[in-house]
C-alpha positions in Angstrom: -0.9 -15.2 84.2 -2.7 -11.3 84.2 -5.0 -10.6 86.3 -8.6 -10.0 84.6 -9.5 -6.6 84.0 -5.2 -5.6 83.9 -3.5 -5.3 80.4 -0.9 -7.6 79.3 3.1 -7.5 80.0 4.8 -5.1 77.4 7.2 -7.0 75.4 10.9 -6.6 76.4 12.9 -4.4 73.9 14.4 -5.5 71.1 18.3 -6.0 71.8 20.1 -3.9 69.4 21.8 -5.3 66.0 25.2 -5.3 66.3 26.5 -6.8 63.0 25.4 -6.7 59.4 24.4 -10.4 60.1 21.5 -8.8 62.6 20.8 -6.2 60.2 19.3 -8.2 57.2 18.4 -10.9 59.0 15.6 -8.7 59.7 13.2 -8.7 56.7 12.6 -5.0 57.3 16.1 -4.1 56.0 15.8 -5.3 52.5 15.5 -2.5 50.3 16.2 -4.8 47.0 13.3 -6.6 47.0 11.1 -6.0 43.4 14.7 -5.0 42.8 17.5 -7.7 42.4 17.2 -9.0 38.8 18.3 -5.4 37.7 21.1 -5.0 40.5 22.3 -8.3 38.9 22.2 -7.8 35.7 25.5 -6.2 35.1 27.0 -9.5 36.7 25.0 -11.9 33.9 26.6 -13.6 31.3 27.0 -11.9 28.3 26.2 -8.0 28.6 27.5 -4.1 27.5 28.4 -3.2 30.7 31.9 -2.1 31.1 34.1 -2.3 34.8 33.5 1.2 35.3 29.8 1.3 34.7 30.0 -1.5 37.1 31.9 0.4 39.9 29.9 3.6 39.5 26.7 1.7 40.2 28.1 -0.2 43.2 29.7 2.8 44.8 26.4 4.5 44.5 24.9 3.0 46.7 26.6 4.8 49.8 25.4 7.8 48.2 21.7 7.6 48.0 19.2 8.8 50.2 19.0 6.6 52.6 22.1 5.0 51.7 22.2 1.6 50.2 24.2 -1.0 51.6 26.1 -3.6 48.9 28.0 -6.8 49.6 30.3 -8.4 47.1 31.8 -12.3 47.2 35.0 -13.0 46.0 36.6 -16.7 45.4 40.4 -16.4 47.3 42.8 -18.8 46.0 45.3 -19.1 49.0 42.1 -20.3 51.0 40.2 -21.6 48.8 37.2 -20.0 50.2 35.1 -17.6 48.9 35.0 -14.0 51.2 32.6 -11.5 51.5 33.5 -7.7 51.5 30.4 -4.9 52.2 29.8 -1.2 51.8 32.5 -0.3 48.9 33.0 3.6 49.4 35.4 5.9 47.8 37.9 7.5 50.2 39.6 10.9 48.9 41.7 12.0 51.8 44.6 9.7 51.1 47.1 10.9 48.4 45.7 8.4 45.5 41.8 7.9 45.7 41.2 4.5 47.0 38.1 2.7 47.5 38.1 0.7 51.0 35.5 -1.8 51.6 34.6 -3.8 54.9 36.1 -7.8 55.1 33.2 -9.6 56.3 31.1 -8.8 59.1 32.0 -6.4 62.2 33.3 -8.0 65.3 32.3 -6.2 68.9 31.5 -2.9 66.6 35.2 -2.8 64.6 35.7 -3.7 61.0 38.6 -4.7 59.1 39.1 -3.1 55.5 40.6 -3.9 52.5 41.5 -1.8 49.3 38.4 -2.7 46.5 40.2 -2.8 42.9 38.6 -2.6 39.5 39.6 -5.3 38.5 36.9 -7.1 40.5 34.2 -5.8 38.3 36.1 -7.3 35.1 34.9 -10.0 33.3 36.0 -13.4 33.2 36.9 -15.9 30.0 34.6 -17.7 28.6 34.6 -21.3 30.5 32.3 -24.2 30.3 30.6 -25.0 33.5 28.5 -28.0 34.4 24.5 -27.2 34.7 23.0 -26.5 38.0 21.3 -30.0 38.0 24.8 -31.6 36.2 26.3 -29.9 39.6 23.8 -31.6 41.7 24.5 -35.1 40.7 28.3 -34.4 40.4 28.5 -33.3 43.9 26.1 -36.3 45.1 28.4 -38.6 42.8 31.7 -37.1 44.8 31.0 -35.4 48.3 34.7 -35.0 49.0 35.3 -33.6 45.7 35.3 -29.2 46.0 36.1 -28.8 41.8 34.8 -30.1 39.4 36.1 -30.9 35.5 37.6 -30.1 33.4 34.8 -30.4 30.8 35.3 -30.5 27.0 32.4 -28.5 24.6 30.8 -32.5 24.0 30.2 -33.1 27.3 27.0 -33.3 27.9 24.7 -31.0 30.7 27.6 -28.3 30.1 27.4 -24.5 29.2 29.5 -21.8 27.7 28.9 -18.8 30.3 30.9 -15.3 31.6 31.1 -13.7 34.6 32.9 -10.9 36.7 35.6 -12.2 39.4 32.8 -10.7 42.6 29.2 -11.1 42.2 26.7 -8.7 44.2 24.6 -10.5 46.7 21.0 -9.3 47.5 20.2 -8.4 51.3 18.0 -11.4 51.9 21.1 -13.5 51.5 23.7 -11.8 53.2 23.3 -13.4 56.7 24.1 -16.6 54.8 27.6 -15.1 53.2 29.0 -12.8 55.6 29.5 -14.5 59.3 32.5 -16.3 58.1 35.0 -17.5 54.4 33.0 -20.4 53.1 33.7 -23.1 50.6 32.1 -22.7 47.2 30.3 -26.7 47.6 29.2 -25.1 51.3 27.4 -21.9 49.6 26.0 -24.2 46.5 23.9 -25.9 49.4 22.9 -22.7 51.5 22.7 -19.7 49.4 21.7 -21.7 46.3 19.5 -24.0 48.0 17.7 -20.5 49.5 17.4 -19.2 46.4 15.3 -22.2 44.8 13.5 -22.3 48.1 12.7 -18.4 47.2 11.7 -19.3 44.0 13.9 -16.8 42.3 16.5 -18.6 40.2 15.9 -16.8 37.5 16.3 -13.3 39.1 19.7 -14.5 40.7 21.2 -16.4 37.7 24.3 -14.7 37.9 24.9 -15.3 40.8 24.0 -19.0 40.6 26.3 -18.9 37.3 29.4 -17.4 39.8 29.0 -20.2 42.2 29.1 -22.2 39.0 32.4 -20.9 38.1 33.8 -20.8 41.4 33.5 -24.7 41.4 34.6 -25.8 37.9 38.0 -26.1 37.5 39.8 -25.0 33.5 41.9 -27.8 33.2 43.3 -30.8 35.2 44.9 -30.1 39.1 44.3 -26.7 38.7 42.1 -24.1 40.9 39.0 -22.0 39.6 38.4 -20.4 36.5 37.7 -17.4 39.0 41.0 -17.4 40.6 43.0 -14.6 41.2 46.5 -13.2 41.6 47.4 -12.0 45.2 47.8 -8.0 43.0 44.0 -8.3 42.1 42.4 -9.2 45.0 41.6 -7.3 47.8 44.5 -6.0 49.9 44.2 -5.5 53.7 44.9 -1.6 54.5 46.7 0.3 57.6 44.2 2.3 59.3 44.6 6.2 60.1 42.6 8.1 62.5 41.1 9.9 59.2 40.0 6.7 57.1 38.9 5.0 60.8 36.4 8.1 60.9 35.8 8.5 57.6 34.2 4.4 57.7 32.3 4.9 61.2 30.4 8.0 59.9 29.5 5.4 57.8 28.9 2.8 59.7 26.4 4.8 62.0 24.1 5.3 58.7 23.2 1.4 59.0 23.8 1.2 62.9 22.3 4.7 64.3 23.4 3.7 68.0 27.0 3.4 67.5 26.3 7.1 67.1 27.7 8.3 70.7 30.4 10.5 72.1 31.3 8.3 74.8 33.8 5.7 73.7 34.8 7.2 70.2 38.5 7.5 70.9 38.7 4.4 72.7 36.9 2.6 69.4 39.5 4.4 67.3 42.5 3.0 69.3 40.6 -0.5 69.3 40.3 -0.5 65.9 43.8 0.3 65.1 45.3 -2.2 67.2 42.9 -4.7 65.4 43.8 -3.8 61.8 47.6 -4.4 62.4 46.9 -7.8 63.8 44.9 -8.1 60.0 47.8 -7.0 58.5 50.2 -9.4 59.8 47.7 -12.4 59.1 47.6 -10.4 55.6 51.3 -10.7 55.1 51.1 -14.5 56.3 48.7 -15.0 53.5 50.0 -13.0 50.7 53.2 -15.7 51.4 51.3 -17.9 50.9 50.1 -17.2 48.1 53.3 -16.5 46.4 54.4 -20.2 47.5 51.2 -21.3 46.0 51.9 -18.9 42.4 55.6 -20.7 42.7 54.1 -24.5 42.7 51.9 -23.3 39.8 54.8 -22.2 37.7 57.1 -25.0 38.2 57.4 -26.9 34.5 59.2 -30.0 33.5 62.2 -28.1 32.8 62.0 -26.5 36.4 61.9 -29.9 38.3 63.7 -32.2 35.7 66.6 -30.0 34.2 68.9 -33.1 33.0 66.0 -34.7 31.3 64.6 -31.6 29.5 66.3 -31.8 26.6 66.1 -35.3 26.7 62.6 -35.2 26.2 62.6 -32.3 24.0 64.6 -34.6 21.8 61.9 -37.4 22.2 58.9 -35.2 21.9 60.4 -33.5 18.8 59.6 -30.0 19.9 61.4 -27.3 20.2 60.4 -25.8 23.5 58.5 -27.2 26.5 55.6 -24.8 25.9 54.7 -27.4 22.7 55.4 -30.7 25.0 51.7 -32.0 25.6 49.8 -30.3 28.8 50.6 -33.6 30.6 54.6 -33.1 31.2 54.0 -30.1 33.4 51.1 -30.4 35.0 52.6 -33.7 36.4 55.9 -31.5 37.2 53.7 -28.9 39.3 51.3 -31.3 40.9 52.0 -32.7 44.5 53.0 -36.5 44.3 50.0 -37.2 46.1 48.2 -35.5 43.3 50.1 -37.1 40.1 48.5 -40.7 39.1 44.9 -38.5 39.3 46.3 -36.1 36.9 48.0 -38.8 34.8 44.7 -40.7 34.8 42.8 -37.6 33.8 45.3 -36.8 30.7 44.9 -40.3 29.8 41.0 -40.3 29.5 41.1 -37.5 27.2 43.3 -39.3 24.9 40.5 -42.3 25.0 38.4 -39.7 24.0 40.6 -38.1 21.5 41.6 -41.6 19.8 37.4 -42.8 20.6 38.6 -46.1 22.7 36.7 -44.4 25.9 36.1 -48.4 26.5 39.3 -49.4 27.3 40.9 -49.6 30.8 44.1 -47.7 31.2 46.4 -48.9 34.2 47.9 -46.2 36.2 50.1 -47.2 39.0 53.0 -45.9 41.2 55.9 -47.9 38.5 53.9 -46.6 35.4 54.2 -42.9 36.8 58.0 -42.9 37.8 58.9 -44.7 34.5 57.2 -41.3 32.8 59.1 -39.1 34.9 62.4 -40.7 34.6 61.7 -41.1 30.3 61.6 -44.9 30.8 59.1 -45.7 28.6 61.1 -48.1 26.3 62.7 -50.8 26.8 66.4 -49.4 25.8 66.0 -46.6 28.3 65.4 -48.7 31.2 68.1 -51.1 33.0 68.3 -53.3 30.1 66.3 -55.8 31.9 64.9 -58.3 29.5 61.7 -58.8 31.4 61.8 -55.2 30.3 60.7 -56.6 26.6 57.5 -58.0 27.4 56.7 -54.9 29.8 53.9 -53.8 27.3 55.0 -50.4 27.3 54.4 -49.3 31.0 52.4 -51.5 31.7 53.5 -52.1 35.6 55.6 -55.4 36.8 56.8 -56.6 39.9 59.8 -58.3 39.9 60.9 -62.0 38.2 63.3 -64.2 39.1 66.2 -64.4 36.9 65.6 -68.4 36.5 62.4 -67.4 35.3 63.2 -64.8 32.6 66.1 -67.4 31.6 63.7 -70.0 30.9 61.3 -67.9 28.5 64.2 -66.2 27.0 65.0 -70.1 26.0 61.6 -70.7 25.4 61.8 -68.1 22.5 65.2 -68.3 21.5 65.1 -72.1 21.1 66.4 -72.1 17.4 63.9 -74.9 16.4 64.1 -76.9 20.2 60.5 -77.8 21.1 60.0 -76.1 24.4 58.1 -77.4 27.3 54.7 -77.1 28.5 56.1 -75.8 31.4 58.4 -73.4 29.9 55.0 -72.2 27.6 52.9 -72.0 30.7 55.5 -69.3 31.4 54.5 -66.9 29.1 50.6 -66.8 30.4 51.6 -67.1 34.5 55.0 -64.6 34.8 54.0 -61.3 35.6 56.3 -60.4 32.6 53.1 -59.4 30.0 53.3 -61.5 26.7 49.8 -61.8 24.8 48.9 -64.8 24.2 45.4 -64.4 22.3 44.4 -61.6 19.5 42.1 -60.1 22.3 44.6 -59.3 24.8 47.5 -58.6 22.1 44.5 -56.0 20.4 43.9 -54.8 23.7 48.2 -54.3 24.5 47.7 -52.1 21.2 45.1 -49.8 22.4 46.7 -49.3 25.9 50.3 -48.3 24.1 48.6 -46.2 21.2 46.6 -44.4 24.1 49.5 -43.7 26.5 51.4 -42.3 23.1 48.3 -40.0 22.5 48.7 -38.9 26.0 52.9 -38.1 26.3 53.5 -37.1 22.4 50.4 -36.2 20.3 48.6 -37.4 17.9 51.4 -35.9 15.4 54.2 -37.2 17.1 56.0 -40.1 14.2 55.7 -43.0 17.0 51.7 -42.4 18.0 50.8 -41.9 14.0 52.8 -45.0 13.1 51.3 -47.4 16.1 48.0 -46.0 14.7 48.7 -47.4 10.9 49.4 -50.1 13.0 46.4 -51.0 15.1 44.7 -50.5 11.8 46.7 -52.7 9.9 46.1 -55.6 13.2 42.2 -55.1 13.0 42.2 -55.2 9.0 44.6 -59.0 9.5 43.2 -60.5 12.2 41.4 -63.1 10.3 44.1 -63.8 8.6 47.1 -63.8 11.1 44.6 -66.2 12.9 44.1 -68.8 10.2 48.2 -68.6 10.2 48.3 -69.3 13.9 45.7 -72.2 13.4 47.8 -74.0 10.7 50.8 -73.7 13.0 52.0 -76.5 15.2 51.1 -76.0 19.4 54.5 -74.8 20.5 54.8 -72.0 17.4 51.0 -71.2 17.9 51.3 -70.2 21.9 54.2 -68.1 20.9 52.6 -66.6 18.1 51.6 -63.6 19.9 54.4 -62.7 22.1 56.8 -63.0 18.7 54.6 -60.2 17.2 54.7 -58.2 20.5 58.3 -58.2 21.2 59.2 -57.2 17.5 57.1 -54.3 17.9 58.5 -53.7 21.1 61.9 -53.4 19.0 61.1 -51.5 17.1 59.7 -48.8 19.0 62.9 -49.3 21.3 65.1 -48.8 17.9 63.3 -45.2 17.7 63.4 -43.8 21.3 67.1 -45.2 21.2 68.3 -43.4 17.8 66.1 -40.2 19.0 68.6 -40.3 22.6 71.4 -39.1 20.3 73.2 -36.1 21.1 72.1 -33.3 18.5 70.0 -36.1 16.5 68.1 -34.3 13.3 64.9 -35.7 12.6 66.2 -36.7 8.9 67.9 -39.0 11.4 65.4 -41.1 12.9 64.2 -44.4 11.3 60.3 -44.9 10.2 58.9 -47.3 12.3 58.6 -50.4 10.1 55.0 -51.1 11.0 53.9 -53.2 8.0 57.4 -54.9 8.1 55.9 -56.3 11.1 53.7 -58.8 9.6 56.2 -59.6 6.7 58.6 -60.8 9.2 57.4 -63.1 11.3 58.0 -67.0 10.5 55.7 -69.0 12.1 56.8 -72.1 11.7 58.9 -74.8 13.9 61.8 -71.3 14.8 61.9 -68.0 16.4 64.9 -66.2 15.4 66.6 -63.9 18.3 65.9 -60.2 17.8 68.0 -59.1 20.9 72.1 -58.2 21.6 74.9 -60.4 23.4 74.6 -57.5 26.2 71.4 -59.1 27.4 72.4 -62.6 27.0 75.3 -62.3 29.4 72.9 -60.2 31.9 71.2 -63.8 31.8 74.4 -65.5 32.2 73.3 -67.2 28.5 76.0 -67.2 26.7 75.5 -69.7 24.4 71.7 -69.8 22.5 71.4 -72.8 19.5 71.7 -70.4 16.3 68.8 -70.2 13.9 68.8 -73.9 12.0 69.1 -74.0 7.9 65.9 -75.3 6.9 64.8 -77.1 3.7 61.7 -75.4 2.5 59.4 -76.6 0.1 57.2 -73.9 -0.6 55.5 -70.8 1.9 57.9 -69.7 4.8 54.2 -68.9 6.1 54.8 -65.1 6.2 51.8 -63.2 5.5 52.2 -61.1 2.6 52.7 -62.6 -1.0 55.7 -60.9 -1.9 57.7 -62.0 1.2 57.7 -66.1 0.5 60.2 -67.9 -0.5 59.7 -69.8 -3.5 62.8 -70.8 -4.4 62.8 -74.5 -3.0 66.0 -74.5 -2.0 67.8 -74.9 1.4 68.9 -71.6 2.9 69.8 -69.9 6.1 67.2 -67.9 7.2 69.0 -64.7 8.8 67.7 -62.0 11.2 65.5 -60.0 9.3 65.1 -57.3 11.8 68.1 -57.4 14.1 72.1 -57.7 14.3 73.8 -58.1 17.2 77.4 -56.5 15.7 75.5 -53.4 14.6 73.1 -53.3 17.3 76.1 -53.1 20.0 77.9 -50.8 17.3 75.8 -47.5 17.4 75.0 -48.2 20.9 79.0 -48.2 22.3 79.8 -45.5 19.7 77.9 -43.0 20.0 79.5 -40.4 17.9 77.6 -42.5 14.6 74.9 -41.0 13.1 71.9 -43.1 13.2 72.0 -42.1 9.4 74.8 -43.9 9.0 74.0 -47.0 10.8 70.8 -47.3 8.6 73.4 -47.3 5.4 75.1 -50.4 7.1 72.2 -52.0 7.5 71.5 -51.7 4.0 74.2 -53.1 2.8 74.0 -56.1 4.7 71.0 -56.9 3.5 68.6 -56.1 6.0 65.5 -54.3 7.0 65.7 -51.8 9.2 
């Protein structure tokens, strides 16, 4: 405590800054102030200002009176960070002029440089990026989540906005970008959150707009719309004694008391020993990079070269660059990564098709039959649980007792079957509709997976949509048919429709597995033929091969019976009853085993020419 009448302790000097962190945390320092929506404005949206207008303003800034300093941020893909970089000055002693600039802040007086390209100061594409206040409740909605998207023009809260791949910083929030890399969700919070604090979110849009960027990703699993190639960021730069001295004259403009004799050659030898230590971490990272640019390139074709042309063949495309995104963004995505990415693809054919309300199953079995092209029944092991497998629609495993007994159940020739063996149907994991709700909803899910793997184009997806048309324009009527069957033919009722549409999409996938199969090759899906066929009363006619009855160890099944009919066959179109009052044998109307088995086994007929046969055996194909 002083003594009356004796003035008070001086204060203790000020310890001198040491890094740019120091420097502009002292309010003194900012020389932008009044100044920072012009500084920004050649980083806004949409403006005239071309890369080198851009550069010549920035490099300026070292050559004002008193010399202005300017730091940049830049998003890094390898890290996944963004990385500050200060005081960009042009350096004309080296054989091509070069324009160094400082990595981050200095560390025990040294610095670490990098060569500043042009291409920094370019613009971006356009990209659609959430609001700030969309941002807000994303993040809050998904802490763990660093991207965001992708977002479609609909969306709602999004905006169509441009930037430049670096964004200037004003001084007042450099001590919050340049101690350390940070994570675009990390400088959201800080430097965003101290710019609404500031009150000056309109001065710094751009650079609320490039945080925008940096966290909205173009399209599923991948990175930024801001990020770079290795050859256009930055790139860490051997010192000389020249370009060492050539930086520190600068260097003592912000930090006058580095000025000193004593210690200058030392510094120099510091600093060398310091940047190669950079430069090896430099090479680490530019190999990792490449490994990163090598998983972003891998395709379909890359990772699943004996199934490329397969697919080809079922996508009917010509190249994989017209397959849908889907096939190889799965291909390039860690496994880890690849039911997320399916799921994604998926929701965007909901939206595409408008059935956003339906629930897609994604699981483990559903992914690996995609990848291995096992999405039809024909493809797969020839399993006949495989039938009633709703197109990917995942199953564990039955018993063989059990797919015995509802293979009877529905190939009973006329045999009443039990309740136990109809109970079956509703309780086996094997996935037989047994309502129009649930068979409607089966629709939707294999219309929306089509969507998803083929296109809305593709022969299969525009036929299941005549389809599910066709279903929702019949269901009254296909349920007053059901109502005026007997129980036993009215449980079944469902699965018969379901497992002749599941033949018939595994007729297509199976003629289009051909070798050099033509298009004027592959059969029409015979959606309407659907409804025609189906006879509801008292018999269900087998649709399936001998191969799968001995799999089954069924060898024998009770053939169709000849029935005496009186009048309607109960088909559902007009011009399909039989009228004729007399007894007949009703045949397979949409399957024979003979020809089945036939262009299966011999695979050098054209599927042309097994659609003649068919013909002239009088049947549909």
């Amino acid at each position: 405590m002083a003594h009356a009448g004796q003035g008070a302790m001086p204060a203790a000097p000020a310890a001198p800054t040491t890094t740019y962190f120091d420097l502009f945390s002292d309010a003194t320092n900012n020389t932008m102030d009044g100044h920072v929506q012009t500084l920004l404005a050649p980083y806004n949206d949409f403006n005239n200002f071309t890369p080198v207008q851009v550069e010549d303003t920035a490099l300026s800034g070292r050559q004002g009176q008193p010399a202005v300093t300017y730091c940049f941020i830049v998003y890094h893909e390898e890290s996944e960070r963004i990385h500050a970089y200060i005081n960009p000055a042009t350096y004309t002693a080296s054989p091509i002029r070069t324009t160094p600039i400082q990595i981050g802040d200095l560390m025990e007086q040294q610095f670490s440089l990098a060569i500043w390209p042009r291409s920094m100061y370019h613009q971006s594409n356009n990209m659609l990026v959430p609001t700030a206040a969309q941002l807000d409740n994303l993040i809050a909605a998904d802490p763990d989540d660093e991207l965001f998207g992708p977002f479609q023009a609909n969306d709602p809260n999004v905006e169509l906005i441009r930037t430049r791949y670096c964004c200037l910083v004003p001084h007042a929030y450099i001590p919050l970008v340049i101690d350390r890399p940070h994570t675009p969700k990390e400088l959201w919070t800080t430097l965003r959150g101290a710019i609404v604090t500031d009150q000056l979110e309109q001065q710094c849009e751009p650079l609320i707009n490039y945080l925008r960027a940096c966290m909205s990703r173009p399209a599923p699993n991948d990175l930024s719309h801001l990020a770079l190639d290795s050859d256009d960021l930055p790139t860490v730069v051997a010192l000389d004694p020249d370009l060492i001295a050539h930086r520190r004259r600068l260097l003592y403009e912000d930090f006058p008391h580095f000025n000193n004799a004593v210690g200058h050659a030392q510094a120099t030898l510091v600093s060398q020993g310091i940047h190669a230590l950079t430069q090896e971490v430099h090479l680490g990272r530019i190999e990792t990079q490449q490994e990163r640019d090598r998983a972003r390139n891998k395709t379909f074709q890359s990772e699943y070269p004996a199934s490329y042309q397969k697919l080809l063949t079922y996508a009917q495309v010509q190249n994989g660059n017209l397959l849908q995104p889907v096939w190889n963004q799965l291909a390039r995505s860690k496994k880890g990564d690849r039911i997320r990415i399916l799921s994604q693809h998926l929701e965007l054919a909901k939206q595409q098709l408008q059935l956003t309300y339906v629930k897609v199953d994604t699981t483990p079995g559903i992914l690996e039959k995609i990848l291995n092209l096992q999405y039809h029944s024909a493809s797969g092991a020839g399993d006949f649980k495989e039938y009633f497998n709703s197109f990917l629609l995942d199953t564990s495993n039955s018993s063989v007792v059990q797919q015995a007994t509802l293979y009877e159940t529905l190939h009973s020739g006329g045999a009443a079957p039990s309740a136990a063996d109809l109970q079956l149907i509703s309780s086996l994991d094997i996935k037989a509709s047994t309502d129009t709700v649930s068979y409607l909803y089966l629709i939707q899910k294999y219309l929306i997976y089509h969507q998803c793997l083929w296109g809305g184009a593709h022969p299969v997806t525009t036929n299941l949509a005549t389809y599910y048309r066709m279903l929702n324009q019949k269901q009254v009527e296909l349920q007053l048919y059901q109502a005026g069957c007997g129980l036993n033919d009215r449980l079944l009722f469902w699965p018969r429709l379901q497992f002749k549409l599941q033949t018939e999409i595994d007729y297509w996938f199976d003629m289009a597995s051909y070798p050099n199969v033509q298009p004027a090759d592959l059969p029409t899906l015979n959606t309407h033929g659907v409804f025609q066929s189906i006879r509801l009363h008292h018999q269900w006619e087998p649709v399936m091969g001998s191969h799968f009855l001995e799999q089954l160890g069924l060898n024998n099944v009770n053939p169709s019976p000849s029935l005496t009919t009186g009048g309607s066959q109960g088909q559902d179109d007009s011009d399909s009853r039989d009228t004729s009052g007399g007894n007949r044998t009703i045949t397979n109307p949409t399957f024979n085993a003979n020809l089945f088995n036939q262009y299966r086994e011999d695979r050098s007929m054209r599927a042309r020419d097994v659609k003649a046969r068919w013909l002239a055996a009088g049947l549909e194909v």
